[in-house]
N, C-alpha and C positions, 0 to 999 in steps of 0.2 A: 620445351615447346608445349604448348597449352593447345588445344581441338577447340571449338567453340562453333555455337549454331547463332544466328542471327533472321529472327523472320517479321515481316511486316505483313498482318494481318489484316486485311482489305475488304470494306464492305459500303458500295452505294455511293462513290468518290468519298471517303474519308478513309483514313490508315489508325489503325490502332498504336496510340505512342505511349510510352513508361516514360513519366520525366523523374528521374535517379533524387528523389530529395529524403529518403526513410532512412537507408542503409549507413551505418558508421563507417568509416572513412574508406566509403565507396569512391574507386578511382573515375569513377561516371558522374560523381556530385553534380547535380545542378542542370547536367545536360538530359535531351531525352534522347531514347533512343526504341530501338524494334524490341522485341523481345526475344528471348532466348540466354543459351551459356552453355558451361562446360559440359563436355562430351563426359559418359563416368567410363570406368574400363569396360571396353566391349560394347560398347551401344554404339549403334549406328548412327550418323545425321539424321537421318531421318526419322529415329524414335527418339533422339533429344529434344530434336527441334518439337516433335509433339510433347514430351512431358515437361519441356520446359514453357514452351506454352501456357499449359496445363495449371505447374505450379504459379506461374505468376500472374495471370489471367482469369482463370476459372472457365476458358474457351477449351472447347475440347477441338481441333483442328481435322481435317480429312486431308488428304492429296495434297500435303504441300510440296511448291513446284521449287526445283531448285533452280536459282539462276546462275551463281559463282563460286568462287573462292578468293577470298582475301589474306591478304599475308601484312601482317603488321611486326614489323621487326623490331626486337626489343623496347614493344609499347610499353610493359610494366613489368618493371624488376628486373630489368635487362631480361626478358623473355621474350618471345616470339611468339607471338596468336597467329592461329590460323582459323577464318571464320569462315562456314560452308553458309550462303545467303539462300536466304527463301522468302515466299509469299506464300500465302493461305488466303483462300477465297471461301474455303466451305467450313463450314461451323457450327457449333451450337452450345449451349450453355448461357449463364449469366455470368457477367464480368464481379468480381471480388474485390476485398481494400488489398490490394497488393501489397505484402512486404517491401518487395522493390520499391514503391514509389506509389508516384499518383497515374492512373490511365485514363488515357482522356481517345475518344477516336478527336480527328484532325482532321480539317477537310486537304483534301492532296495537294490542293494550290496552294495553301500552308504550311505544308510540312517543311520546306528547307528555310523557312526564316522563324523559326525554331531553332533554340540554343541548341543546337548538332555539334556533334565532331566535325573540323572540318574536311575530312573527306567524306564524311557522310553526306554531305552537299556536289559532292563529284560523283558517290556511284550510285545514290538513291533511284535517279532520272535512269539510271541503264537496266533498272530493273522492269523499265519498259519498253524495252527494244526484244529481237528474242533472239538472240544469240546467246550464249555461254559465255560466261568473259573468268580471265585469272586475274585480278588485279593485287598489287604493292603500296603499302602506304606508309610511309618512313614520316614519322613522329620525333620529335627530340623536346624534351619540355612541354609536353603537350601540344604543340605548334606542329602543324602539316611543314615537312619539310619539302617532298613530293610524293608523286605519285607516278606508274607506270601498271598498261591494263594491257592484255591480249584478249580479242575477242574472239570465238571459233563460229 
């Protein structure tokens, strides 16, 4: 089982996006996505999601807000991600050449027709409602096979 942060950084209607084109045989190739990653031992969501930020950005985050949790069942390597989702509204810093990739901000009316994953076109939109949601996203070959959310 893999821990994993995932935040979209938001400023003035556009979203800060990584499109995965740097990294050697990154299982993200090609697509973009939020930023964020693995939890190390003992760190919280909430100070991953800021230093993973950090490193891939050069944004230094405040108060990010959590909205879920996702469960992606044997995405890669027959393994199981579970990703805590966030936004970040407050910031500062200058943006960097990301090892990850290229960042681009996006204006939000564009972000899902953008090369995403596809459920990242099913929960992006719920990150504006303000409920608490757990969502499932079962993957086989890289193809959305379904999905299932509980909202609180």
């Amino acid at each position: 089982m893999k821990l994993a942060t995932l935040c979209y950084v938001k400023h003035n209607g556009h979203t800060l996006m990584l499109h995965r084109v740097k990294k050697q045989n990154d299982m993200h190739a090609g697509k973009w996505n939020g930023l964020g990653g693995k939890l190390d031992a003992g760190e919280t969501p909430e100070a991953c999601v800021i230093r993973e930020v950090w490193e891939e950005s050069g944004l230094q985050i405040r108060n990010p807000r959590l909205h879920g949790v996702l469960t992606f069942p044997a995405f890669a390597n027959d393994e199981d991600w579970y990703a805590f989702l966030f936004t970040a509204t407050e910031f500062e810093g200058a943006l960097i050449d990301s090892a990850e990739g290229v960042l681009r901000w996006v204006p939000d009316g564009e972000l899902l027709a953008l090369n995403l994953w596809e459920g990242d076109r099913v929960f992006i939109p719920w990150l504006d409602q303000p409920r608490f949601f757990s969502g499932k996203f079962v993957y086989k070959a890289g193809k959305l096979e379904g999905y299932e959310v509980v909202f609180y």
